[in-house]
LUMSEVO-570223 format. One record per residue (C-alpha): residue number from 1; residue in three letters; x negated, y negated, z. Coordinates in pm, 1 decimal. Layout:
PT  nr rest        u        v        w
PT NUM  ALA        X        Y        Z
...
! end
This chain:
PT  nr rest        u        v        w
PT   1  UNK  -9785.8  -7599.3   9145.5
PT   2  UNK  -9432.5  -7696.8   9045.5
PT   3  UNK  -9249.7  -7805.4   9357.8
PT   4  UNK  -8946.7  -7643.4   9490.5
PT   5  UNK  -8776.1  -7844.2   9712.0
PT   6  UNK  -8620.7  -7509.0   9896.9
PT   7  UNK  -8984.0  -7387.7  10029.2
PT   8  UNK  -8993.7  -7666.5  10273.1
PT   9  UNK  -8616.4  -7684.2  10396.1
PT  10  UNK  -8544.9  -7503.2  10733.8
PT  11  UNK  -8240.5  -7313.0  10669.3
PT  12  UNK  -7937.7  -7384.0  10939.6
PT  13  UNK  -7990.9  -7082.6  11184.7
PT  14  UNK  -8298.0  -7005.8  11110.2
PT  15  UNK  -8592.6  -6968.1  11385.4
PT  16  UNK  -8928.4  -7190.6  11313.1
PT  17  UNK  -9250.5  -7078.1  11436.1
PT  18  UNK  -9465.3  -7381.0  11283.6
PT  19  UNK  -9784.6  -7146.4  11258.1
PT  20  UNK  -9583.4  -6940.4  10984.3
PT  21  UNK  -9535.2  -7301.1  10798.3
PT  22  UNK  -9870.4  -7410.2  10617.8
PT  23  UNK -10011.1  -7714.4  10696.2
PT  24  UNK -10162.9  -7697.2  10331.8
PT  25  UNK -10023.2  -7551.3   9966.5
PT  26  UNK -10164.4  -7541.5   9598.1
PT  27  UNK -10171.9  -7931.8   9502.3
PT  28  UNK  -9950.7  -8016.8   9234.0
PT  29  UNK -10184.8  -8224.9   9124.5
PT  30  UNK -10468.6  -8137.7   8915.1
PT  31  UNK -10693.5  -8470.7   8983.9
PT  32  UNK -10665.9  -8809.1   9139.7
PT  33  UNK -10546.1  -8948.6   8807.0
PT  34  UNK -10260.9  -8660.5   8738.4
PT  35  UNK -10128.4  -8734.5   9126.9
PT  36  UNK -10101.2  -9142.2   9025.6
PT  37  UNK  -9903.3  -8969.3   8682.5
PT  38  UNK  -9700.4  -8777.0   8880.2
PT  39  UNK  -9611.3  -9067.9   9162.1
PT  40  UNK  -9599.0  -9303.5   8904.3
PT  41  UNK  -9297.5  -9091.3   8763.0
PT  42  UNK  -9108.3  -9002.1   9031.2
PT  43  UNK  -9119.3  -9361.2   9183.7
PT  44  UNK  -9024.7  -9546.6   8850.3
PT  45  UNK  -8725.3  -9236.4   8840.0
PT  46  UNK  -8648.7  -9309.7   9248.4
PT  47  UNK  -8591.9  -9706.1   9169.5
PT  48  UNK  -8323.0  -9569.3   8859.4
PT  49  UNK  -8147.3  -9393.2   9153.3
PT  50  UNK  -8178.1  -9668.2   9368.7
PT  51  UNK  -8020.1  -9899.9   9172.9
PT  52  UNK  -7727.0  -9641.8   9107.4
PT  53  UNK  -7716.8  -9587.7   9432.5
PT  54  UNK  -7636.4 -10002.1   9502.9
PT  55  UNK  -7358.8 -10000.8   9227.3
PT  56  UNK  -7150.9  -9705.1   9275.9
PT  57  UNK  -7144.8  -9837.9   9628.8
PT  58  UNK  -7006.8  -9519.1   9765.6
PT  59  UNK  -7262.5  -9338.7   9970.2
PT  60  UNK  -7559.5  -9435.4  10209.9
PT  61  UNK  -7865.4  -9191.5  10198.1
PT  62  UNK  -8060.3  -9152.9  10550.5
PT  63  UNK  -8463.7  -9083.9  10567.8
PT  64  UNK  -8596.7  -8942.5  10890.8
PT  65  UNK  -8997.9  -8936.2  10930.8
PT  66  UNK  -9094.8  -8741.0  11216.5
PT  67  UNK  -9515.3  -8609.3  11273.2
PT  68  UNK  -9732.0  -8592.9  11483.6
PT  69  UNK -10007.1  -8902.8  11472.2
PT  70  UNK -10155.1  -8918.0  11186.8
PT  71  UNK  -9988.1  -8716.2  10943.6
PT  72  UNK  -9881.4  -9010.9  10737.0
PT  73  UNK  -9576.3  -9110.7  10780.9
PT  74  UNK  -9664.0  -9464.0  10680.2
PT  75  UNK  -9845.4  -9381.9  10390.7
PT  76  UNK  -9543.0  -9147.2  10243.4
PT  77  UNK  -9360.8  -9409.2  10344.8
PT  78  UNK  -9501.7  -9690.1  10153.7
PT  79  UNK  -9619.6  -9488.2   9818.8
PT  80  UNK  -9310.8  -9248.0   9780.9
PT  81  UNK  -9097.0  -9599.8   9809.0
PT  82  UNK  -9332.2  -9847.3   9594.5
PT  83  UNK  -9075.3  -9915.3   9336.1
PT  84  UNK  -8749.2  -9915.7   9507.3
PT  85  UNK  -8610.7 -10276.7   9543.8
PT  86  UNK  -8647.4 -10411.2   9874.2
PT  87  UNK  -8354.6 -10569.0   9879.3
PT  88  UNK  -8172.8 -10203.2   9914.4
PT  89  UNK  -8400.3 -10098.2  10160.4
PT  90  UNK  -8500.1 -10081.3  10517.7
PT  91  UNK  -8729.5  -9953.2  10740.2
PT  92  UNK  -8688.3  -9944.8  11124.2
PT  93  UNK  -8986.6  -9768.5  11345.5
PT  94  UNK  -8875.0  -9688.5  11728.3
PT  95  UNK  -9092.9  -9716.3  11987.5
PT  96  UNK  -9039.6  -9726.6  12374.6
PT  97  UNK  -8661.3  -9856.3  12419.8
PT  98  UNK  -8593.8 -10168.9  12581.1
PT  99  UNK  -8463.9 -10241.4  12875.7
PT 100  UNK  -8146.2 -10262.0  12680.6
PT 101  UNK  -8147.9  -9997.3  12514.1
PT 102  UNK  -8170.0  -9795.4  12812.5
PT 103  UNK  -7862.8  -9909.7  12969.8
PT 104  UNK  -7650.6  -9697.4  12677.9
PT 105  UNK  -7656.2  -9346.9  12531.4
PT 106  UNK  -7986.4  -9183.6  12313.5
PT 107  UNK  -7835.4  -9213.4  12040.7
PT 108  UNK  -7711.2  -9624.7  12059.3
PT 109  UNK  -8023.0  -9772.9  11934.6
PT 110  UNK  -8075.9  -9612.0  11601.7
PT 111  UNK  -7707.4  -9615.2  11557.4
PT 112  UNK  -7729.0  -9993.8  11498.7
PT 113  UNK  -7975.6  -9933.7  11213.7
PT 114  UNK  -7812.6  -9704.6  11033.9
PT 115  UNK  -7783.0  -9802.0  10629.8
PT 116  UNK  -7470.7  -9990.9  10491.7
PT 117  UNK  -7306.2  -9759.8  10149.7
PT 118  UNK  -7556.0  -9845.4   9859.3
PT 119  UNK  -7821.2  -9862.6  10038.1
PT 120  UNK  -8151.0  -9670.1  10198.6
PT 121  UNK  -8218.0  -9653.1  10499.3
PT 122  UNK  -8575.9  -9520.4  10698.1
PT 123  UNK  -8658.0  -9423.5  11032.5
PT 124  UNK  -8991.3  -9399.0  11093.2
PT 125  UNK  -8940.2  -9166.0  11441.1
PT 126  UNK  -8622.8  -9152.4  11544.9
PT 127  UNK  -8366.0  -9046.3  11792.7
PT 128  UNK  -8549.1  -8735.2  11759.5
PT 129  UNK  -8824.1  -8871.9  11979.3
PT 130  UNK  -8549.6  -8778.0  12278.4
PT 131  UNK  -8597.3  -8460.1  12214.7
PT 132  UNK  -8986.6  -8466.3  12143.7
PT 133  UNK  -9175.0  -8716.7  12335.0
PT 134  UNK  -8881.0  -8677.9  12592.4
PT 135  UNK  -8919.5  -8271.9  12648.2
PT 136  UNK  -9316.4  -8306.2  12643.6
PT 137  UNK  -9280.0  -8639.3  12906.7
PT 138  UNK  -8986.7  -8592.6  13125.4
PT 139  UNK  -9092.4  -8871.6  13331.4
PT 140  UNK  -8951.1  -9103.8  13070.6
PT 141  UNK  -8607.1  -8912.9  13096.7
PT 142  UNK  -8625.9  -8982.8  13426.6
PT 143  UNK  -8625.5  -9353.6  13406.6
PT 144  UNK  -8330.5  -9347.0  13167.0
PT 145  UNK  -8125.9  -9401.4  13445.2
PT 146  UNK  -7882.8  -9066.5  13397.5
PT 147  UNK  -7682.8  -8955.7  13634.3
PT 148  UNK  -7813.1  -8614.6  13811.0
PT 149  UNK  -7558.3  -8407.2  13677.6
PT 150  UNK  -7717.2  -8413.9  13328.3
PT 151  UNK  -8009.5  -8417.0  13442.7
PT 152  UNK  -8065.9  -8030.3  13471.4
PT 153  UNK  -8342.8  -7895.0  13219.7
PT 154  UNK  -8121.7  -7540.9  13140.9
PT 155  UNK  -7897.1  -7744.1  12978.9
PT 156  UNK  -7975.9  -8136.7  12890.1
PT 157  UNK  -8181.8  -8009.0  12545.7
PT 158  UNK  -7958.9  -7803.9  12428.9
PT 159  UNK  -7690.7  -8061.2  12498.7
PT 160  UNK  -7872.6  -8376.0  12335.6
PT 161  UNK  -7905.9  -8138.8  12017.6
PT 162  UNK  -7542.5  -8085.5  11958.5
PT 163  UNK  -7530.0  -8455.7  12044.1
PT 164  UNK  -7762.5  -8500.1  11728.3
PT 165  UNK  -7620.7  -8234.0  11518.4
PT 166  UNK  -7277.4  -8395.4  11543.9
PT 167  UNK  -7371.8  -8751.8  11510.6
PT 168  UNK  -7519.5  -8627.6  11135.0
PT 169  UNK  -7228.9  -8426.5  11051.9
PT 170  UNK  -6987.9  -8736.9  11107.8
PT 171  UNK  -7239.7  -8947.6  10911.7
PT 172  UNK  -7230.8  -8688.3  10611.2
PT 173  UNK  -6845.1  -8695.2  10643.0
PT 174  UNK  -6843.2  -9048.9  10618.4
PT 175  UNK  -7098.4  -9045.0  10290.4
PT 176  UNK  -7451.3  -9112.2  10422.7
PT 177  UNK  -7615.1  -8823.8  10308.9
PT 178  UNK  -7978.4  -8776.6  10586.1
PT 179  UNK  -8331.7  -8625.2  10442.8
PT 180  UNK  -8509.2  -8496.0  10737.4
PT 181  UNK  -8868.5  -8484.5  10705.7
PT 182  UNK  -9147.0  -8305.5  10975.3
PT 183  UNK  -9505.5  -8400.8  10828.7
PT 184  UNK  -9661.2  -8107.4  10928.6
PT 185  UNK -10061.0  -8188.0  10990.7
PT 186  UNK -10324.0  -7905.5  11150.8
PT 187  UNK -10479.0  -7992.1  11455.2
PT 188  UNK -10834.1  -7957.5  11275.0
PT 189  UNK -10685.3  -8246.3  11011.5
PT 190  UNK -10623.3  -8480.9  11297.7
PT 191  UNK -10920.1  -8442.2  11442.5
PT 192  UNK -11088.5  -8555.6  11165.6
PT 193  UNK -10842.2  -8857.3  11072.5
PT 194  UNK -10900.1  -8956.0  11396.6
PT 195  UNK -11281.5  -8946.5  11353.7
PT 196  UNK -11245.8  -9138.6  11020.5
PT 197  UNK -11007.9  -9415.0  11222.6
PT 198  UNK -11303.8  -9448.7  11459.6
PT 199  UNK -11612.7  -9474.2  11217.4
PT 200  UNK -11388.2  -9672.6  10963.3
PT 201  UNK -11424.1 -10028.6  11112.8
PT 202  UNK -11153.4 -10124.6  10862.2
PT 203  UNK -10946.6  -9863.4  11040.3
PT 204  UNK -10992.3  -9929.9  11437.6
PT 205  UNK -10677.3 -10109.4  11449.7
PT 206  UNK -10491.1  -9765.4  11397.6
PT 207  UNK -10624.4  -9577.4  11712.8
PT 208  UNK -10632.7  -9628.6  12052.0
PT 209  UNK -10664.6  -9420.2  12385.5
PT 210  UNK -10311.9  -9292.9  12381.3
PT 211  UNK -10372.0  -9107.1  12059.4
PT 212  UNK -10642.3  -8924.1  12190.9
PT 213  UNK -10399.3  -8879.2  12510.0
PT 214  UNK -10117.4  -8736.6  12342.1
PT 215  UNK -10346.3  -8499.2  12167.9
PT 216  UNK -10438.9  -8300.2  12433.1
PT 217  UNK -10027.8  -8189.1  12468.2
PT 218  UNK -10042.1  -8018.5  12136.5
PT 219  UNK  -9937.6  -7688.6  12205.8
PT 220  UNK  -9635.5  -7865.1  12435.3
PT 221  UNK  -9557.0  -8088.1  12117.5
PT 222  UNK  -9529.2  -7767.2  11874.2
PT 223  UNK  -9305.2  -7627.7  12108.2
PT 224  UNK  -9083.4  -7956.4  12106.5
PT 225  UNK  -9027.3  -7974.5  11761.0
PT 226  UNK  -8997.5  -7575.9  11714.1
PT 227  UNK  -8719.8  -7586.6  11937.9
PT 228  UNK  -8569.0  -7937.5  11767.5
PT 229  UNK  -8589.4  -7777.3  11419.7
PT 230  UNK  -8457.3  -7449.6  11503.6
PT 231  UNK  -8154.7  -7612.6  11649.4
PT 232  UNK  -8077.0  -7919.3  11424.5
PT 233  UNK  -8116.0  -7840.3  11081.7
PT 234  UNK  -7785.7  -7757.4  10948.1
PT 235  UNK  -7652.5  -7763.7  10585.8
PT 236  UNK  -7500.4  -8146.1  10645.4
PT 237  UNK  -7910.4  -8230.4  10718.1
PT 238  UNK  -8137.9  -7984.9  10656.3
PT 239  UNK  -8543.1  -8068.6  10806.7
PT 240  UNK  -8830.3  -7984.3  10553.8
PT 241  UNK  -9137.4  -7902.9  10676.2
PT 242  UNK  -9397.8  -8086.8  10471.3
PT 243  UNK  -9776.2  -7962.5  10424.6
PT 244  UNK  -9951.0  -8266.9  10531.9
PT 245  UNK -10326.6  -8216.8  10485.4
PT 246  UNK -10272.3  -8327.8  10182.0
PT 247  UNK -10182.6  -8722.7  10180.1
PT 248  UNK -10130.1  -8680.2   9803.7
PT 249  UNK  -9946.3  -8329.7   9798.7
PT 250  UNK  -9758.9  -8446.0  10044.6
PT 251  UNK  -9580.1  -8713.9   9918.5
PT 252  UNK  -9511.1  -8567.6   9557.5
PT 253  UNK  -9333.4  -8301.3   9751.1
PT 254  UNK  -9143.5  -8580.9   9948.7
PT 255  UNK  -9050.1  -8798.6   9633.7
PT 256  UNK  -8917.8  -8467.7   9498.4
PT 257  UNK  -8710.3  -8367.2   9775.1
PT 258  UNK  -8590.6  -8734.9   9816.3
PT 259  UNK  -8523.9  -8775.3   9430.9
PT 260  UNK  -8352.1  -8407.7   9441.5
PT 261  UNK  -8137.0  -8501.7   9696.1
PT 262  UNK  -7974.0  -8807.6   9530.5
PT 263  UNK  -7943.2  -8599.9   9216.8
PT 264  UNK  -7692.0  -8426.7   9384.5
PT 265  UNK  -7484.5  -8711.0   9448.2
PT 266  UNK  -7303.1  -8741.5   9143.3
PT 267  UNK  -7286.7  -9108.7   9107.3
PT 268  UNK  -7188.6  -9335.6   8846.1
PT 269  UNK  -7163.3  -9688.1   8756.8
PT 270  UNK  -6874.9  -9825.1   8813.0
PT 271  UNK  -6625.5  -9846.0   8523.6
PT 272  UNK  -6471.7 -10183.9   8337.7
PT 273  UNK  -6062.6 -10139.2   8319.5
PT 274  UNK  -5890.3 -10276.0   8033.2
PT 275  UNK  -5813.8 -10635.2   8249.2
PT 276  UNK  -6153.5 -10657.9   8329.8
PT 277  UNK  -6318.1 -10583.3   7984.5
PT 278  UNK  -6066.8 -10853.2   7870.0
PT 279  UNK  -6198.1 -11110.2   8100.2
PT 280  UNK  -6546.9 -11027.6   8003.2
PT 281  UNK  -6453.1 -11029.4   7633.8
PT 282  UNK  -6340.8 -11373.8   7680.9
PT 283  UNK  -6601.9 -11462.7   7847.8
PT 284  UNK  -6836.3 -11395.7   7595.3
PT 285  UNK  -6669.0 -11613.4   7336.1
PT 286  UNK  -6735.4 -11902.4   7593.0
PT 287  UNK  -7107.0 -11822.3   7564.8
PT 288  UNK  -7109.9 -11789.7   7224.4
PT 289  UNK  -6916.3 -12150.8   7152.2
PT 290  UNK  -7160.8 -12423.6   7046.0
PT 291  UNK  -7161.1 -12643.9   7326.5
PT 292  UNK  -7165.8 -12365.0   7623.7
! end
């Protein structure tokens, strides 16, 4: 299967139903040793961008992971950005705010991480979780300490959306450009990850009671990110909705989308003026003098 970015992007208006989005495709890989090929690739290509990305120094690019647990954010994560140079590179993962954070606005946290020009930035969750988490657990909008007048459920979704949709059309005016990404995993998949957590000793770290907790509000979590998707994916930052049964489909089709996506950036190294390539000229007769 060749990938086409434009089968997994939510187009701006449109109206998910995530049991019309498969959870699976055709691989587009043809063994274990093709996938590594294929990774191999796009990675080495990724850290190119990268690296153009750093010296044209004129936009910022965004990642957002967003899944259910374990889909594989992580993983994607770590494979699809093997190569690029940590240096231009950052991860942040948001949990439960702190005490802090919950004396400002949703969207004050992750605005502190946000990636400097030339460089990449990843959330792994985001300020989407006030919209996911949030809507299935209002009890923790509750203790955010709003005043009651926002408060009403008619209206505080819908509001915190446009809140989001605005904040990313700002950031694309001001030249980060955001990748939105919704690992979508079955229920059946999970199940069995979660199995494989449990009977892998080497794995037991990565599961505790809460998964299994948070599992049984499935059908309330589907409905929280139908509703998010629906209303937030806009032309400025589109969401793709990723098949991820597939560890290894999955993050060919992210590399591809990511690699796509700077593509269309049009950047360029910067260029040496006349005073400049005089400098360096002169320069290199230094070097090349006897003693230097």
């Amino acid at each position: 299967m060749k990938i086409k970015p434009e089968d997994f992007r939510v187009q701006a208006g449109d109206k998910v139903k995530l049991d019309k989005w498969p959870t699976g495709v055709k691989p587009a890989y043809t063994s274990k040793k093709a996938y590594r090929k294929l990774l191999d690739e796009q990675v080495a290509e990724l850290s190119d961008l990268q690296r153009l990305l750093y010296a044209s120094n004129r936009y910022s690019v965004l990642l957002i992971f967003q899944a259910m647990d374990a889909a594989g954010k992580d993983g994607a994560i770590r494979h699809v950005m093997s190569g690029v140079n940590p240096q231009g590179c950052q991860v942040f993962s948001f949990q439960h705010p702190s005490a802090k954070e919950l004396e400002h606005d949703f969207l004050w946290r992750t605005t502190q991480s946000l990636p400097e020009r030339g460089r990449i930035g990843i959330f792994n969750r985001s300020y989407y979780e006030e919209v996911l988490i949030v809507r299935v657990h209002p009890e923790i909008l509750l203790a955010q300490g709003l005043p009651d007048s926002v408060l009403d459920e008619k209206t505080i979704w819908r509001q915190r959306y446009r809140s989001i949709v605005e904040h990313e059309k700002h950031l694309s005016r001001n030249g980060t450009r955001i990748i939105k990404f919704f690992l979508h995993l079955s229920k059946e998949e999970q199940r069995k990850r979660f199995l494989g957590r449990i009977d892998e000793p080497e794995k037991n770290w990565k599961f505790c009671l809460a998964d299994i907790e948070e599992r049984a509000f499935w059908p309330q979590y589907m409905q929280a990110y139908e509703a998010c998707l629906s209303a937030t994916s806009t032309e400025a930052a589109p969401w793709h909705v990723v098949p991820a049964d597939d560890k290894k489909n999955a993050r060919l089709i992210v590399s591809r989308i990511i690699l796509d996506t700077f593509k269309s950036l049009e950047m360029r190294y910067p260029e040496s003026g006349a005073k400049r390539r005089e400098e360096l000229l002169t320069i290199r007769d230094r070097l090349l003098e006897p003693d230097s």
